[in-house]
C-alpha positions in Angstrom: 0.0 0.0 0.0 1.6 3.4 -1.3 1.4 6.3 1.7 0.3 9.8 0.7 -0.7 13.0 2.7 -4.6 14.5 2.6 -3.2 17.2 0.6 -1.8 15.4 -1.9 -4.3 13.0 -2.1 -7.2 15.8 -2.3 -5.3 17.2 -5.4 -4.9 13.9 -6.7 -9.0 13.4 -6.8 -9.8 17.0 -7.9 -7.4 15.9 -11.1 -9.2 12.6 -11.5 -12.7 13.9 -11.1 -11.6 17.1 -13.5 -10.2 13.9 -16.0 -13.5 12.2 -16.0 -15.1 15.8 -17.4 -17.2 16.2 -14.3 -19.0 19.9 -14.1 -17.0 22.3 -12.2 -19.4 23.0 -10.2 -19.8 19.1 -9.0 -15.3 19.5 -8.9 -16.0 22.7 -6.5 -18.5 21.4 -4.2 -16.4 18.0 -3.8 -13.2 20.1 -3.6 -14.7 22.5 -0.8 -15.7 19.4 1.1 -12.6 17.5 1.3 -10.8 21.1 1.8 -12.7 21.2 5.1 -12.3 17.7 5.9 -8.5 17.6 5.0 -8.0 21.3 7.3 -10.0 19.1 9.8 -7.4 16.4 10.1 -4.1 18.7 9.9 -5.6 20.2 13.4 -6.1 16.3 14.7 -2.6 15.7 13.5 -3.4 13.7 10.9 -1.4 13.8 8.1 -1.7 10.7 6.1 -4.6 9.0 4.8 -3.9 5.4 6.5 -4.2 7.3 9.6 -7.7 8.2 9.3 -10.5 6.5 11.0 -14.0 5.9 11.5 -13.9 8.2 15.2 -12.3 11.5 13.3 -14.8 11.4 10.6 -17.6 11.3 13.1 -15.4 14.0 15.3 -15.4 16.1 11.9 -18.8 15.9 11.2 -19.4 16.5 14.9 -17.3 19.8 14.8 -19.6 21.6 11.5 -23.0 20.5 13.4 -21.9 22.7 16.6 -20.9 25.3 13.6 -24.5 25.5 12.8 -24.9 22.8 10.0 -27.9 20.8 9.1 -28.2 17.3 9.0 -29.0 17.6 5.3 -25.2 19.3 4.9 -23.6 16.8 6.9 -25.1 13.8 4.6 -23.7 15.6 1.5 -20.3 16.1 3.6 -20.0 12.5 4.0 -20.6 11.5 0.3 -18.4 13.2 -0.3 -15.9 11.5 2.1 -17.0 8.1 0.6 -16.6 9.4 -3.1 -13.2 10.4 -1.9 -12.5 6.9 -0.4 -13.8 5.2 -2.6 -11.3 6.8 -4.8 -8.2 6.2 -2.2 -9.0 2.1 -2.5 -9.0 2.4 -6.4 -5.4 4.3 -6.0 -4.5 1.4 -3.1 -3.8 4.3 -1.1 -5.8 2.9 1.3 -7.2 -1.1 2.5 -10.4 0.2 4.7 -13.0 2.5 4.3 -13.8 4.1 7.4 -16.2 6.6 6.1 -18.5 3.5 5.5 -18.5 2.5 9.2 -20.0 6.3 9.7 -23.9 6.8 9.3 -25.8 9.5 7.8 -27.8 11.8 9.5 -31.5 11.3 9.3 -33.6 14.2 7.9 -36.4 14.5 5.9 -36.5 15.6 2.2 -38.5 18.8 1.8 -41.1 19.2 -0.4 -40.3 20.8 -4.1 -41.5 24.1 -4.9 -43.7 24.2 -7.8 -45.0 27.6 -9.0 -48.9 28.7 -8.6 -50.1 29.5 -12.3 -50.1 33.0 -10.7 -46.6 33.1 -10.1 -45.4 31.8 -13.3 -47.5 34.3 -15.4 -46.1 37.4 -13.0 -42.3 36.2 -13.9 -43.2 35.9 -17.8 -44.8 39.4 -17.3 -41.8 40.6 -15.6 -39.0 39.6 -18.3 -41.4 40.2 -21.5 -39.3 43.6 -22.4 -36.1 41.0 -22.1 -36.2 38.6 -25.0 -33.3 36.7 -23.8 -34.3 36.2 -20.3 -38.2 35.7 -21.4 -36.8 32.9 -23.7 -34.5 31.2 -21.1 -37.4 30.9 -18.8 -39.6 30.0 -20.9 -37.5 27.0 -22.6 -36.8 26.1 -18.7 -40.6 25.8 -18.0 -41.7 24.4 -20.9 -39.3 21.6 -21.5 -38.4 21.1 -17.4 -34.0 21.0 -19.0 -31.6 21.5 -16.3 -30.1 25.4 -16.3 -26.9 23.5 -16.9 -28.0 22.0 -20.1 -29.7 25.3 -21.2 -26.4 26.8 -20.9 -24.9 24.3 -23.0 -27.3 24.5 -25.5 -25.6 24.6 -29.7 -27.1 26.4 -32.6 -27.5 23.5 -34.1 -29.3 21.3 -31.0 -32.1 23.9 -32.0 -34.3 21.3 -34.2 -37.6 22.6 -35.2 -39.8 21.5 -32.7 -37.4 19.5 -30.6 -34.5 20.5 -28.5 -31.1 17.8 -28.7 -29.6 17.7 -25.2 -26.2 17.2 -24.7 -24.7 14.8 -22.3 -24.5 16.7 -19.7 -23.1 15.5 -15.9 -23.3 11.6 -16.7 -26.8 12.2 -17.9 -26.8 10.9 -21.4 -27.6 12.9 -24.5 -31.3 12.6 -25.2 -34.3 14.6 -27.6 -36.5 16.8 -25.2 -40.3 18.0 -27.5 -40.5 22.0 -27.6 -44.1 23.1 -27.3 -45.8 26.1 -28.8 -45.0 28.8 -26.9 -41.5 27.8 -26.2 -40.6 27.4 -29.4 -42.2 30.6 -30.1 -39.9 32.5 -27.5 -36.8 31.0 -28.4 -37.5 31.8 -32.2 -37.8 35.5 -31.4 -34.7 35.4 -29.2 -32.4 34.0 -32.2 -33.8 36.1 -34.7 -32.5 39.0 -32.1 -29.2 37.2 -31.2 -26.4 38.8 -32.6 -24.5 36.7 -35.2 -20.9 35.9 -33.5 -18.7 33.0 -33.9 -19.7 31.2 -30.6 -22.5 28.6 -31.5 -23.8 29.1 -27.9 -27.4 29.6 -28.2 -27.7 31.9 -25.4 -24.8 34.3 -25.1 -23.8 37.8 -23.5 -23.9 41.4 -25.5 -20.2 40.7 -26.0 -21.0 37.4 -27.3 -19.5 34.9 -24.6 -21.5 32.4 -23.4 -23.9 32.9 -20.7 -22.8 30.9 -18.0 -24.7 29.3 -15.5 -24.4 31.3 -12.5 -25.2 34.4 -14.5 -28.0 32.9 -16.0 -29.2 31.7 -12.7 -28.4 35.7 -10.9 -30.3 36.8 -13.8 -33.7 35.0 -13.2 -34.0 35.2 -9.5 -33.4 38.9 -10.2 -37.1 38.2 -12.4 -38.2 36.2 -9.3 -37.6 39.7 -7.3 -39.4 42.0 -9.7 -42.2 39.3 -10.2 -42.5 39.5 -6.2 -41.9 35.7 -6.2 -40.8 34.9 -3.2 -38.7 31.8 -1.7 -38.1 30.7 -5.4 -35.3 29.2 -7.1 -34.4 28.0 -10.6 -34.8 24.5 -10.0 -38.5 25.2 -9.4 -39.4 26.0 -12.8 -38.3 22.2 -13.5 -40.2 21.2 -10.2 -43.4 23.2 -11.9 -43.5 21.6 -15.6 -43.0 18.2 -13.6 -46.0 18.6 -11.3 -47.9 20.2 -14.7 -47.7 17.0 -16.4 -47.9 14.8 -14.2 -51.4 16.5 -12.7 -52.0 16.3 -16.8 -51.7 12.6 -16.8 -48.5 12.5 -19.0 -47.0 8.7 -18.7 -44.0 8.8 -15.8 -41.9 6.9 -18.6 -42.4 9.4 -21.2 -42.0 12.4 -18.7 -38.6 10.8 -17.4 -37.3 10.4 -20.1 -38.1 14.0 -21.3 -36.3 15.0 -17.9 -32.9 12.7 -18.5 -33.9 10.9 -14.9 -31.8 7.9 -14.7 -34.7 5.9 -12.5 -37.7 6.2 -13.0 -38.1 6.0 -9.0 -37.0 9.9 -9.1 -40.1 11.0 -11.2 -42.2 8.6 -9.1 -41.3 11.0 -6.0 -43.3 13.3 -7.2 -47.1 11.8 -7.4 -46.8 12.5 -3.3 -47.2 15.6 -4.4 -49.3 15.7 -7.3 -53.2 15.8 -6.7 -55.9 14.8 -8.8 -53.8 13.4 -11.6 -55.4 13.1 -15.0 -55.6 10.4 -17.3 -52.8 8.8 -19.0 -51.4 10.4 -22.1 -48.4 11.3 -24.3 -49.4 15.3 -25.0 -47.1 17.2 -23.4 -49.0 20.9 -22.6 -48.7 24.2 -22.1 -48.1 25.8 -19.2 
């Protein structure tokens, strides 16, 4: 078994998970997590990996709930350990897990926000004069894509009436249906886009792409001015979900619209979902 420090292991993974083309925000997240847990260690005097066990996980998990923490934190902090271990064993860095021999902290899920019809007619209203930002949330509503694949979103993955979604995070590349009235916004917003040489469809005034974190600033700004309050991108995937599924749309065809892996994940949903309609393939309007 070869012997390396937490540092140097932690900069090992971040180059192995930056290798297998993860996201950078899924790289930051795991690298902000094993930051803390390495800094953690250094103050226990514990320098290697080998050295670690089951007791100084705990201890560091321990330390960020009296920091104010929630449970739901803490379970993410610890797959990330186990991601990290997991890749230690692979490397032979390590013959033992002892992140396994830790448990997660229980908590319950809370319940996804979907938007009131109300609400997502007052953000439409509010970013009509912005034909960029009226199309991005539109084509967010109305086709329930991640804001990650949005912003990855080609030229030439605009086809007709259909939208071809790139692999994107391990999720594999798949065809997501365009309905009326996003089509129709996203149509006015190209014929406005200015003609540069990035093949972005959605891109800044000096042509760059429009990342996700300024995509994401720029619609909860919308959320403000709508008055929308306690909302957050995600929910305008949470809302076409619960829209179709109240509609009756089959949980196979609306998964694999959304690029869920198991079909279990759009199944969590019907506990929210009352009076659901009768089966069928039409995917609405909202």
């Amino acid at each position: 078994m070869a012997t390396i420090k937490v540092k140097d292991a932690h900069k090992e993974f971040l180059d192995f998970l930056k290798g297998k083309k993860h996201s950078s925000a899924t790289i930051l997240a795991y690298g902000k997590d094993i930051d803390q847990l390495a800094s953690f260690l250094e103050e226990m005097d514990k320098h290697h990996v080998h050295e670690v066990a089951k007791d100084d996980i705990q201890a560091f998990l321990g330390k960020l709930s009296e920091k104010g923490y929630t449970p739901k934190s803490l379970s993410r902090k610890l797959n990330s350990a186990r991601t990290f271990y997991r890749f230690l064993k692979v490397n032979e860095y390590v013959t033992d897990d002892p992140s396994l021999l830790v448990d997660h902290p229980q908590y319950e899920l809370a319940a996804p926000r979907m938007l009131k019809p109300t609400e997502y007619r007052a953000l439409r209203d509010a970013a009509r004069n912005d034909t960029r930002m009226y199309a991005i949330i539109e084509v967010l509503l109305q086709t329930g894509i991640r804001i990650g694949e949005l912003a990855d979103l080609r030229m030439s993955d605009v086809q007709g009436d259909s939208l071809k979604i790139r692999p994107h995070e391990k999720h594999a590349e798949r065809i997501v249906p365009m309905n009326r009235s996003g089509k129709e916004a996203l149509d006015r917003y190209v014929k406005a886009r200015p003609e540069v040489e990035d093949d972005h469809v959605f891109i800044t005034k000096s042509g760059k792409p429009f990342l996700v974190r300024n995509i994401r600033t720029a619609i909860e700004r919308y959320f403000r001015i709508a008055g929308i309050e306690n909302a957050k991108v995600n929910d305008l995937r949470h809302t076409f979900v619960a829209h179709h599924l109240k509609h009756g749309v089959s949980l196979v065809l609306l998964s694999k619209v959304l690029g869920h892996k198991r079909l279990s994940t759009t199944e969590r949903y019907l506990q929210y979902v009352q009076d659901r309609g009768k089966d069928t393939t039409n995917l609405s309007e909202l």
